[in-house]
C-alpha positions in Angstrom: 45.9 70.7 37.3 42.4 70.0 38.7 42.1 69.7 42.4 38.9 67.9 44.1 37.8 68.1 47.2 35.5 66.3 49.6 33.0 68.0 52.2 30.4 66.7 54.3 28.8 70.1 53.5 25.2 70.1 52.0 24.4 72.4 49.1 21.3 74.1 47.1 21.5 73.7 43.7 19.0 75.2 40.9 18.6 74.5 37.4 20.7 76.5 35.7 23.4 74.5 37.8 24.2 77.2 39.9 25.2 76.0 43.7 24.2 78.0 46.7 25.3 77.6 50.6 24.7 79.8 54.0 28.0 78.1 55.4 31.6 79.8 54.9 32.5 77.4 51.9 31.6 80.2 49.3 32.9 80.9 46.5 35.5 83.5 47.6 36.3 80.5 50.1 37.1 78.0 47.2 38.9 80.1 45.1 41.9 80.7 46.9 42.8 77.0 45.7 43.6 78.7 42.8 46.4 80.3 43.6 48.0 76.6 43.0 45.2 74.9 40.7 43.8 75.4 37.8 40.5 73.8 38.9 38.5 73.3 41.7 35.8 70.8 41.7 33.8 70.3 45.0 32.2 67.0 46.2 29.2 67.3 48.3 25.5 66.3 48.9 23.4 68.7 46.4 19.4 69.5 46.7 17.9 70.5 43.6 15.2 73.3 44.3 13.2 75.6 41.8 14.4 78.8 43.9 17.0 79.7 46.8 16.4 82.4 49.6 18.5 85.7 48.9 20.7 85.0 51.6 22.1 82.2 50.7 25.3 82.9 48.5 27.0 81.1 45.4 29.4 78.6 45.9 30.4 77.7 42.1 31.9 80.1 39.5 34.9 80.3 37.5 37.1 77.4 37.9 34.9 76.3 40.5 32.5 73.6 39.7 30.4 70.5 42.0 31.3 66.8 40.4 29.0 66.0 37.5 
């Protein structure tokens, strides 16, 4: 079961589709959804950009994906 949730949260996204923040909604943050889904698919505003700063941390990874 795939879960999907909404966020007024604005992301950084490059292009190899990876999605980046500097707010608590990481990726350790989404995954605890888990636990009772299979899936996790986040719904946001996304910037593409060439490069992110090194601080910045990943919000997408297994099981956890931003709406196509």
């Amino acid at each position: 079961m795939r879960v999907k949730i909404t966020t007024e949260s604005r992301f950084l996204m490059t292009s190899d589709k990876v999605v980046w923040t500097n707010w608590f909604g990481v990726y350790r943050f989404w995954r605890r959804y888990l636990d009772v889904f299979d899936e996790v698919e986040i719904v946001g505003q996304v910037q593409r950009v060439d490069r992110v700063d090194e601080r910045l941390q990943q919000v997408t990874g297994p099981s956890v994906s931003r709406q196509e």
